[in-house]
N, C-alpha and C positions, 0 to 999 in steps of 0.2 A: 260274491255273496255265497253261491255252491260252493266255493272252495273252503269259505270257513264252516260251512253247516257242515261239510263231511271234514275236517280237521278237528270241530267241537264232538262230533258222535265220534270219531277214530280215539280221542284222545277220554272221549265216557267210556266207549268201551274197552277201551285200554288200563285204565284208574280202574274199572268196576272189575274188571278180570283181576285185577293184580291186588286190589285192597279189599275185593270183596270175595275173592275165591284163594288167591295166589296166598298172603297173608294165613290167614285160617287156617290152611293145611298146613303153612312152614309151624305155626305155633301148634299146631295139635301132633305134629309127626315129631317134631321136638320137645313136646311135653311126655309122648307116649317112649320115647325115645328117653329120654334122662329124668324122669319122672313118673313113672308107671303106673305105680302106686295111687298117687295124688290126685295124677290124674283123671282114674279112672273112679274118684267118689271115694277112697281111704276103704272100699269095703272089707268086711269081715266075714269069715268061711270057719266053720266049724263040720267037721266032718263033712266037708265038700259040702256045705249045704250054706247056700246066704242068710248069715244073722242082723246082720246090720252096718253100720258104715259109724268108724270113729271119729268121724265128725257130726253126726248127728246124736240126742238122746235118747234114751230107750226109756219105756216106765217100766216098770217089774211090777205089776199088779196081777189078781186073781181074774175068776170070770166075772166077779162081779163090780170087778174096778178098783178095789181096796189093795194097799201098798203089801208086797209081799216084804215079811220080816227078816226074813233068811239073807236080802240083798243091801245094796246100799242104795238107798234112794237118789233120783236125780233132781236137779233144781225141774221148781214146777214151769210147768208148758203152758203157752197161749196160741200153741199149733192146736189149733180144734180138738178134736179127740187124739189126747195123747200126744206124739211128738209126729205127726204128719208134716213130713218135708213139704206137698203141695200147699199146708196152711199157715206157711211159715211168717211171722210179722208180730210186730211187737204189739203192745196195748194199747200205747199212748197215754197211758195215766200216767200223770208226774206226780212226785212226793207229798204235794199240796193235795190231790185230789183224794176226798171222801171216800171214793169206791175203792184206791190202792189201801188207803190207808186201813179199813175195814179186812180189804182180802190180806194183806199184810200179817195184821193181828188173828184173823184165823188161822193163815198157816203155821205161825208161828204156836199159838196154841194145840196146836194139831202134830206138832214136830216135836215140842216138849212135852205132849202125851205118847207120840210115838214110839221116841228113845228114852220113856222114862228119866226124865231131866224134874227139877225143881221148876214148878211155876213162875219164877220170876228171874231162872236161868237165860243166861247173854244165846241170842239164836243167828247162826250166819245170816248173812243178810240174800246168801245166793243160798240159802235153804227156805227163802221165804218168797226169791222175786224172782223173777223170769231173766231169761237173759232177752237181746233185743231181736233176736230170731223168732225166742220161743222154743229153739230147741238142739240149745250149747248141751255137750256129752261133760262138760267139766264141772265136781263139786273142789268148794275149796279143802285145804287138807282139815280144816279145824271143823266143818262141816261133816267130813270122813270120819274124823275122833271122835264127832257127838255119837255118830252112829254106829262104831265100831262094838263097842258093849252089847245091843242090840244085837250085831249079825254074828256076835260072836255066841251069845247064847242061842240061838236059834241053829246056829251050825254045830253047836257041842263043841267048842275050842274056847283055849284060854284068850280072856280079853287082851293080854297082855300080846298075845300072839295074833292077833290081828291089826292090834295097835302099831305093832312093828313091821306088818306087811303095809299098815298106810305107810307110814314113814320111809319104808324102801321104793314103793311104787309112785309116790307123788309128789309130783313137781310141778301140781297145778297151780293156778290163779291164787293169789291169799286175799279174799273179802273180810273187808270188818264184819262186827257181829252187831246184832240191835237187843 
């Protein structure tokens, strides 16, 4: 009976060292090792200084919370305030539910006043709904195009000329429009 109590603990402490310590390091020293980048959260450094991480969204608003015009908006967040990685989680309203369909129709209202769009203009549908984190860095490119006009008068450049930096830069997600 000793002989299997210490062969069952030789052989725990053996699995736990090797799948609970051994494991981890090979996969983290080989992530850090041919994947660096990735690994380390995709962060972003502007003048040596951390801005944020291309996997997460960022909002571009003022101090009082309102969308800055000069940028391109991101799909909206249901990280608590703004795009907060610790509140990260989806809603849980499905397409049937009153409350989505309400915030839905305000954003959308709110997105064809922002970029100056016709009121009964087609609006992305990841211009209106969260993604299921809460807080995806990706708009789609026809999302990009409503906005482009928008951030091009506010920067003083030709529309045409920011229409063309979407189309070079993006090769994200294509969402339908509602």
């Amino acid at each position: 009976m000793r002989r299997q109590i210490a062969a069952s603990l030789a052989m725990l402490l053996g699995v736990t060292l090797l799948l609970g310590f051994g494991y981890p390091l090979a996969v983290a020293g080989i992530s850090q090792l041919f994947f660096r980048n990735q690994a380390n959260g995709s962060l972003i450094y502007t003048h040596g200084k951390l801005v944020g991480s291309a996997l997460l969204g960022q909002g571009f608003t003022n101090s009082k919370g309102n969308p800055l015009p000069q940028y391109f908006q991101p799909r909206p967040s249901n990280a608590g305030a703004g795009y907060d990685g610790a509140s990260s989680g989806a809603s849980n309203l499905g397409p049937s539910s009153e409350t989505q369909i309400h915030l839905v129709s305000e954003r959308a209202v709110a997105f064809r006043k922002f970029n100056d769009m016709a009121p009964n203009a087609a609006v992305p549908v990841d211009a209106v709904t969260a993604s299921g984190s809460g807080l995806d860095p990706d708009i789609s490119v026809q999302n990009a195009l409503d906005q482009a006009p928008r951030v091009a008068r506010f920067r003083h450049l030709p529309a045409s000329r920011v229409i063309a930096l979407v189309h070079q830069y993006t090769t994200g997600p294509q969402h339908p429009v509602v």
